[in-house]
C-alpha positions in Angstrom: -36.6 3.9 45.3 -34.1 6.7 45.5 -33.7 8.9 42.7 -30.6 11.4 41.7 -29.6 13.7 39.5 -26.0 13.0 37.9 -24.1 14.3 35.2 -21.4 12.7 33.1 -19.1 13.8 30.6 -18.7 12.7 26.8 -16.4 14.0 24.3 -16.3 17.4 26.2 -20.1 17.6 26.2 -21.9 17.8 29.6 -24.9 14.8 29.8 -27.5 15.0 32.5 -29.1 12.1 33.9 -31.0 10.4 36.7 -29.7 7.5 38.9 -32.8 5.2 40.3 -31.5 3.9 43.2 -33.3 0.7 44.8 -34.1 1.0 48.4 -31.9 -1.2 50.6 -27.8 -0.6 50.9 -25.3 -2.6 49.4 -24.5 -2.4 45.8 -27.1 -3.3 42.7 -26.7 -4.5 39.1 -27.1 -1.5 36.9 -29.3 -1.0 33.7 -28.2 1.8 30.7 -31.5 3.1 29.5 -30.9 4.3 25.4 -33.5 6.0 24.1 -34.7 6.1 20.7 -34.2 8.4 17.9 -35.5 12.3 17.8 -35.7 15.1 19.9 -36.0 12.6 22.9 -35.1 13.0 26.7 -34.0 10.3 29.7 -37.5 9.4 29.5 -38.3 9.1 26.1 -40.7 12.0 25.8 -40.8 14.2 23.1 -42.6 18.0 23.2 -45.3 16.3 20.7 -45.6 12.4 22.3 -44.5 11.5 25.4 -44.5 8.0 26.1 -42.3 8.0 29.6 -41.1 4.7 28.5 -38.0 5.1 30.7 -39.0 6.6 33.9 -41.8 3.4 34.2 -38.9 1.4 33.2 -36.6 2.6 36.2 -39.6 2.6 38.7 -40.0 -1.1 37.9 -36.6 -2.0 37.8 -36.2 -0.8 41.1 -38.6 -2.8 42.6 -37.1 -5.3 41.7 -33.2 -4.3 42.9 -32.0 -3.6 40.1 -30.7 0.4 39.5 -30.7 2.6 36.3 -29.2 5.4 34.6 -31.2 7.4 32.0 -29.8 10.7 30.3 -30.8 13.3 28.4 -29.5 13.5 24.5 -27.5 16.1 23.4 -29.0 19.2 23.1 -31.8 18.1 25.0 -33.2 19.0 28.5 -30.5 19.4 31.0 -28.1 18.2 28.7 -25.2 20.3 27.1 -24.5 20.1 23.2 -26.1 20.6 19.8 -29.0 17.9 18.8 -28.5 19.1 15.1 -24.9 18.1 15.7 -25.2 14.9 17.0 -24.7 12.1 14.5 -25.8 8.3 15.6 -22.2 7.9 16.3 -21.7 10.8 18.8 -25.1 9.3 20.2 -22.5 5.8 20.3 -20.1 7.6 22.3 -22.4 9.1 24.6 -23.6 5.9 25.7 -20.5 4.4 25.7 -19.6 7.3 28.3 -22.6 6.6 30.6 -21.4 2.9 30.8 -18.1 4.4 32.1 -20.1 6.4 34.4 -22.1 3.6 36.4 -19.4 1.6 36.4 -16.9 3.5 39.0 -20.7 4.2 40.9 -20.3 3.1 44.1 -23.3 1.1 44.1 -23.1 -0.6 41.3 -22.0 -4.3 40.4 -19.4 -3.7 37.8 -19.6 -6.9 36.4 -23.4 -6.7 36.4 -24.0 -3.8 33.6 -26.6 -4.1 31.4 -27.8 -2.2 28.1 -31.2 -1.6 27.3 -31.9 0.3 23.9 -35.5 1.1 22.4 -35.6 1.8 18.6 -32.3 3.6 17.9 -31.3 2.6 21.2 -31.0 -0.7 20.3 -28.8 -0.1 17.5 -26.5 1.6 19.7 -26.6 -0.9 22.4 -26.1 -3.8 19.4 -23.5 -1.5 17.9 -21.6 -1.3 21.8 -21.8 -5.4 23.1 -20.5 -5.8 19.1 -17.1 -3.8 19.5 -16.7 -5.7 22.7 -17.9 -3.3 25.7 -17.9 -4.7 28.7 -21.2 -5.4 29.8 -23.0 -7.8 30.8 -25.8 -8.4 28.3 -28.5 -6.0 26.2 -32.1 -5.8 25.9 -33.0 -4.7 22.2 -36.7 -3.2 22.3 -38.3 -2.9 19.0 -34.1 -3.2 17.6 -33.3 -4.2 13.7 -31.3 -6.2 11.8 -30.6 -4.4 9.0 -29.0 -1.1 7.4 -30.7 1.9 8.5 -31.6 2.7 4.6 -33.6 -0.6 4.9 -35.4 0.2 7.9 -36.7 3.2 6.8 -37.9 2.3 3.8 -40.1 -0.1 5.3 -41.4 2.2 7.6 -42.5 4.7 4.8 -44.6 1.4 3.1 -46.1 0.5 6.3 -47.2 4.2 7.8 -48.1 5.0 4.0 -50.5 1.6 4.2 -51.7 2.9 7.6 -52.5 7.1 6.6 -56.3 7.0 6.5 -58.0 10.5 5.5 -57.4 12.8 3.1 -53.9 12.1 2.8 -54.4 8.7 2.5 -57.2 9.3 -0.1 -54.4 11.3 -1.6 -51.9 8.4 -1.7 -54.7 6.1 -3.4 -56.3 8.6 -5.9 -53.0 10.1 -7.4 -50.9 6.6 -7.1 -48.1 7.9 -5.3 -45.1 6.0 -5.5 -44.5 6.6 -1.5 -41.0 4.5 -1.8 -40.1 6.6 -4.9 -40.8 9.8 -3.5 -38.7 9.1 -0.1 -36.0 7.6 -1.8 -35.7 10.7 -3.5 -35.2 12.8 -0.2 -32.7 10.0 0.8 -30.3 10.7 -1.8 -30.4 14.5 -0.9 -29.3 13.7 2.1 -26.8 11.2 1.3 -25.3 13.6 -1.2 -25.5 16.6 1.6 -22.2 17.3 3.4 -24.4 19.9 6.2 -25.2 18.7 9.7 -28.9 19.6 9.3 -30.8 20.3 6.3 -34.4 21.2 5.7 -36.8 19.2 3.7 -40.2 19.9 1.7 -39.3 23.9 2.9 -40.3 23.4 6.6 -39.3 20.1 7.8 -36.0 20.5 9.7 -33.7 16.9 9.8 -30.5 16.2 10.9 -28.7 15.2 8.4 -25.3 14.0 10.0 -27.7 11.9 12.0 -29.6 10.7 8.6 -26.5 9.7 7.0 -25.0 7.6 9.6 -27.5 6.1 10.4 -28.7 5.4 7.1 -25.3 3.8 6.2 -25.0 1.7 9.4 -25.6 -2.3 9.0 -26.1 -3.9 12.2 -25.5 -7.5 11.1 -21.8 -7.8 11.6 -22.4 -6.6 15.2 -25.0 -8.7 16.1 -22.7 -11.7 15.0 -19.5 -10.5 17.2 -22.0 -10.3 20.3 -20.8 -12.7 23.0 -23.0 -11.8 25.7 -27.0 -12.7 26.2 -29.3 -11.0 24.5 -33.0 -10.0 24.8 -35.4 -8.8 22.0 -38.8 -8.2 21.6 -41.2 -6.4 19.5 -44.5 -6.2 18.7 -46.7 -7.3 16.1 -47.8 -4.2 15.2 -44.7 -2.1 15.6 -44.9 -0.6 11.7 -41.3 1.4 12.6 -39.2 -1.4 13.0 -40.2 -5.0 10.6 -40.9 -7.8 13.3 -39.5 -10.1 11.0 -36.2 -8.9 12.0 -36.3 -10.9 15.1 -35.7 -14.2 13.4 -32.8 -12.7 11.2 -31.3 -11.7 14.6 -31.9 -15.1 16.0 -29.7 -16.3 13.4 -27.2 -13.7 13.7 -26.6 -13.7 17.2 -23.9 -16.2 18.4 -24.4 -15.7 22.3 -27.4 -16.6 24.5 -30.0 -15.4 22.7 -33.9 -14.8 23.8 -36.8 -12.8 21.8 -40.4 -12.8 21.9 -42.5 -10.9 19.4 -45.4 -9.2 21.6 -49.0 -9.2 20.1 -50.4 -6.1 19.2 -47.6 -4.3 20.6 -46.6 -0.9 18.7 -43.7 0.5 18.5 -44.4 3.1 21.1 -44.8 -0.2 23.5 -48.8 0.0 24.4 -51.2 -2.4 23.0 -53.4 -1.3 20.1 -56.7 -2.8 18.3 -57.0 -2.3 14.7 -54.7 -1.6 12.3 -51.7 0.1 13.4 -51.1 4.0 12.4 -49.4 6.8 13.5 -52.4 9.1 14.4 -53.1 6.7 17.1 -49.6 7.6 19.2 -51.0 10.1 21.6 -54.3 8.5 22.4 -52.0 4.8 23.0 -49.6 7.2 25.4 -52.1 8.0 27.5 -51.9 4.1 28.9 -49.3 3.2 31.0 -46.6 0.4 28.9 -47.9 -2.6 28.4 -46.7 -4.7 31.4 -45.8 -7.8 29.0 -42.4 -5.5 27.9 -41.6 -4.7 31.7 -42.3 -7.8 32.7 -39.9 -9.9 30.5 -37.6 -7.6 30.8 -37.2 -7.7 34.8 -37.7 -11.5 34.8 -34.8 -11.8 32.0 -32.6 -9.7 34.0 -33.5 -11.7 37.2 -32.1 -14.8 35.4 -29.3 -12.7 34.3 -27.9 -11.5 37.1 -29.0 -13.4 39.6 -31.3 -10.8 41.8 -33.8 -12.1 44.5 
């Protein structure tokens, strides 16, 4: 594998980016890596958890001839821009513009571009194969079905179920209504007109991202979609509802494939117990769990044809 820096431009901002280049000449069908929401770069780490989802993710892919493109977000490593700018639809465009990218690359099949989106990454690439991109098929890791609103109020119940400790003692002793309390802070920012705002005095969010993504319902995509698909998630993914599989499987029109993983978490690693937050960094310490890389490459084999 060959590895090179790129850059790429979208909507007059600047995006950095790696190539992985299979070993070999000729040309190669091409992968999109979107990462998920947050502060996240083309590998999907974070200052606070990095889980280097991507870079594995292109090493394997290579292996098995196929080549990749992962970017920084606005705002974010090499890339140019403003993060607390950057709404889920800028983040649209953006990918959109790295599609354009690989496919005038000289070593890419243009008729062989694929997306594959993690988290908010697969809204994006659900939101793109929707409006009729043209692309070959998407992978939707840990992806929804429904309005963002939706999503993350299920999240609050399920990491509120999962806070052990003081705060959790907390939750339990005092009866906090968890999905009372956060739908307060929702409204705030659905009322707010800023790009950023700052919660509970310290917590800085951006709100232009909130908002969007908050409002955006996935199912009208997901039913336009008229190349194959790939899902999965995990069992114990308490970020995005497993369940949502199924409503996607009914959705989705085209060629459609999902498995739901178990014990898989959201952060794609394989975890005992009950899933929680405060088990993210210990789980990033392990490589990803080879049953997400390995569907993934044996999908795209059938796909695309590669040897």
């Amino acid at each position: 594998m060959t590895e090179v820096e790129v850059s790429f431009d979208s909507d007059r901002v600047r995006l950095a980016g790696t190539l992985a280049l299979p070993d070999g000449p000729g040309q190669f069908p091409v992968v999109v890596l979107i990462s998920g929401s947050g502060q996240v770069d083309r590998n999907e780490n974070h200052r606070r958890l990095r889980i280097d989802f991507f870079r594995e993710t292109a090493t394997h892919l290579a292996d098995q001839g196929i080549m990749t493109l992962r970017y920084d977000k606005r705002g974010v490593g090499a890339s140019e821009g403003d993060y607390w700018e950057t709404g889920f639809f800028d983040n649209v465009a953006d990918a959109s513009a790295a599609i354009s990218y690989v496919k005038y690359h000289e070593r890419s099949h243009a008729d062989a571009i694929y997306l594959l989106g993690h988290s908010e990454g697969a809204l994006i690439a659900t939101r793109l194969a929707g409006q009729g991109n043209e692309i070959a098929g998407i992978i939707l890791i840990a992806g929804s079905a429904r309005p963002g609103e939706n999503v993350l109020k299920w999240q609050a119940q399920k990491v509120a179920e999962g806070t052990g400790g003081f705060n959790g003692w907390l939750i339990r002793t005092l009866h906090i209504d968890v999905l009372k309390a956060q739908q307060k802070q929702l409204d705030k920012i659905k009322k707010s007109t800023k790009d950023s705002l700052r919660i509970q005095l310290f917590a800085k969010i951006n709100a232009k991202w909130m908002r969007e993504f908050m409002a955006y319902d996935p199912a009208e995509d997901l039913a336009r979609i008229q190349v194959p698909v790939l899902a999965i998630t995990g069992t114990k993914d308490i970020q995005t509802d497993p369940a949502d599989l199924k409503r996607m499987a009914e959705l989705v029109r085209s060629d459609f494939e999902y498995h739901q993983i178990p014990d898989l978490t959201h952060i794609l690693r394989s975890e005992e117990g009950a899933p929680t937050l405060s088990t993210y960094k210990k789980q990033a310490q392990r490589p990803t769990d080879s049953r997400v890389l390995g569907l993934v490459s044996q999908w795209l084999r059938s796909k695309s044809a590669v040897s």
